[in-house]
N, C-alpha and C positions, 0 to 999 in steps of 0.2 A: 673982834676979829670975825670977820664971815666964817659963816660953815663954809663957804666953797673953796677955801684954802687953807692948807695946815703952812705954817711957818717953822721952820728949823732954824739951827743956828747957821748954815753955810747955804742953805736953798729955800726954796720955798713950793708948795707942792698944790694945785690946783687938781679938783677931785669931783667936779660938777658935772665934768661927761661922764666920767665912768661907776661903771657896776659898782663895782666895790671901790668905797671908798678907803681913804687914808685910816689905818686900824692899827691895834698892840700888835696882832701877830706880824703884821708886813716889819714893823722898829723893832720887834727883838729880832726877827729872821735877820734882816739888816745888819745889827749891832753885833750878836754873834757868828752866825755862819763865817765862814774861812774865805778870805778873797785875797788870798795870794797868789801870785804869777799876773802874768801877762794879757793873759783871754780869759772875761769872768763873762758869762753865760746866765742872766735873767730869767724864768721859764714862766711867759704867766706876767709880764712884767706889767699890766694893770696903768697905775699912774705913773710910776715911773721911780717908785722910792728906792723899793732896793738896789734899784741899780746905780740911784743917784746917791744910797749911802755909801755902795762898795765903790765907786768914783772916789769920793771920801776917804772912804780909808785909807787905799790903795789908789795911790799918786801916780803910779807908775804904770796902770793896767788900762789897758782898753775895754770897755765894757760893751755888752750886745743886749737889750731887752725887746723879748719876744712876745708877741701875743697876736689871738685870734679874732678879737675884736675892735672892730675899725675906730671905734670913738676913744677908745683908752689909747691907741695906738697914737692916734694923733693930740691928743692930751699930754701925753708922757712924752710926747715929741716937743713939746711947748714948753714944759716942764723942764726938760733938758737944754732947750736953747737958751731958756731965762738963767741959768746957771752958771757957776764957777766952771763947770766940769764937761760945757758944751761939744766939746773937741775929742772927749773919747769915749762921748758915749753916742750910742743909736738905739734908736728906736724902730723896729719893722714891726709890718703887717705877715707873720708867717704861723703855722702848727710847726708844731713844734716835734710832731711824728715825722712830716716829710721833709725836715728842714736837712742839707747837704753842706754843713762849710766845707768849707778850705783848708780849717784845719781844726784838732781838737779844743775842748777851754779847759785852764788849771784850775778853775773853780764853777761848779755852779751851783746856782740857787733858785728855789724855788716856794713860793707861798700857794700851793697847787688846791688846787677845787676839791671839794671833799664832803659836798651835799649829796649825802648816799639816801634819803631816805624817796620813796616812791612819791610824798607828796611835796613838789616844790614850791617854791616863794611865790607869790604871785606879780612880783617884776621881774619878770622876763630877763632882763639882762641881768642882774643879780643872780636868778638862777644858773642862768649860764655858766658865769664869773665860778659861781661853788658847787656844782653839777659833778660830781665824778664821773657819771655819764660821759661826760666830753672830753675828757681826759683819764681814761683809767689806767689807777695805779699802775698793770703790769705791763700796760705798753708805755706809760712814763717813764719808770725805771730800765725798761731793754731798750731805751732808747739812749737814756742817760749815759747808762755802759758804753754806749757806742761814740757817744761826742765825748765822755770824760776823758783826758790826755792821761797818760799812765800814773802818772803821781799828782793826779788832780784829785778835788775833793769835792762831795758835792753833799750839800746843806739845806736842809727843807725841815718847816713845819708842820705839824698836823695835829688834828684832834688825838689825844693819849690811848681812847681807845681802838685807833688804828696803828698804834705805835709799831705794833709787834709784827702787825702783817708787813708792814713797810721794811721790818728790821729783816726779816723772811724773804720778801720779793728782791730787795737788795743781795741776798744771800746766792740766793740764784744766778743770780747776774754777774758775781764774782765781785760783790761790792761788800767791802766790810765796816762794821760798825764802829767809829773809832771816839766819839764823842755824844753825850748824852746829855739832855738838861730838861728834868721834869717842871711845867711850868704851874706855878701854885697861885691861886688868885689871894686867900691868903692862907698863915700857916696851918689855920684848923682846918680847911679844904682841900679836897682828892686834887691831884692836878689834870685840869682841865689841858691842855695843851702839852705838846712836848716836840723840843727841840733835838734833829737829829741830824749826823754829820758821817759820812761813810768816804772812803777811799779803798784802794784796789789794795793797797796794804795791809795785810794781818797784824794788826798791833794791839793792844790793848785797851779797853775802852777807859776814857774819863766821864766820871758817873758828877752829873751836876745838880743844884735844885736851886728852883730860883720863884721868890716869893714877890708878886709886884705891889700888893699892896702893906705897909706898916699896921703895927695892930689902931696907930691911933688915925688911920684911912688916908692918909698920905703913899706917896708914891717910898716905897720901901730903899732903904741903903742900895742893895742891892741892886736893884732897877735904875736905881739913878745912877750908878757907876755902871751901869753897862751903855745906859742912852746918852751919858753924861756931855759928849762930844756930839749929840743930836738937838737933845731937847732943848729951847728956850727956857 
């Protein structure tokens, strides 16, 4: 198989023009995040996967993937026309701060940038792509608040040790914590990642953990019953 494309079971995803390529974090955001209702909402949408997984799941939604970068833009454009899913999904060139619908979305999602540290990649566009700079956190989230539809949910990953700020800046915003899943590379390992899901609803949180690798280096039970409708 070339590096320049990853193969799924229902699409197939071409990752040669853009920053960041096809990765774990973008198939678990995909596989768990919530993409119920109608208008599901991409932030970041890069190659085009998540939004080509929540097509996937969600038969019945229209999807939108957003992003600021012209080449992924048109990538993930390409991506979505070679698909099952061509007809309801889009791809635009927009930020995602000045963007105006029509109307709100009942889910969104996002695999957001999160390269905090002062010294960056040395490709340019990868920096970009993971720059928190370019998109920070607290004007992600007030912004989120404002396109999420009243009983929409909105689903992002991030590094664990920004978990908390995020669960914080949501708080603010009037967004609550209602799903959790600390992500373990394997089980003697702190988790490196973590998956989180908020809506305007005060409910109670579901606390998850989820291990991707087997002790004998295989792709874990658990992993594979989450991607199990993705992966080849």
């Amino acid at each position: 198989m070339s590096n320049d494309i990853f193969r799924f079971k229902q699409f197939s995803v071409r990752h040669d023009r853009c920053a960041m390529k096809v990765g774990t974090d973008g198939v678990l955001l995909g596989a768990w995040g919530s993409v119920e209702g109608k208008r599901i909402l991409d932030i970041g949408t890069g190659t085009g996967l998540i939004a080509l997984m929540a097509a996937q799941r969600n038969r019945g939604a229209d999807v939108l993937g957003i992003d600021i970068d012209e080449s992924a833009v048109a990538q993930a454009s390409e991506n979505v026309a070679e698909s099952l899913f061509s007809r309801r999904i889009e791809c635009i060139l927009q930020d995602v701060l000045t963007f105006e619908p029509e109307a709100p979305f009942d889910a969104i999602l996002c695999n957001p940038p999160f390269f905090t540290e002062d010294t960056l990649p040395d490709d340019k566009g990868r920096a970009l792509a993971r720059n928190n700079k370019c998109l920070p956190f607290p004007q992600l989230i007030r912004k989120v608040a404002v396109l999420l539809a009243e009983n929409g949910t909105f689903s992002l990953i991030v590094p664990s040790g920004l978990a908390q700020e995020i669960v914080g800046l949501c708080m603010e915003n009037g967004l609550h914590l209602v799903r959790r899943c600390q992500i373990h590379t394997t089980a003697r390992k702190p988790p490196r990642r973590t998956l989180l899901e908020f809506s305007r609803q005060n409910r109670s949180c579901e606390m998850q953990t989820l291990c991707l690798v087997a002790d004998d280096g295989t792709r874990s039970q658990q992993y594979q019953e989450l991607t199990k409708d993705f992966y080849l």
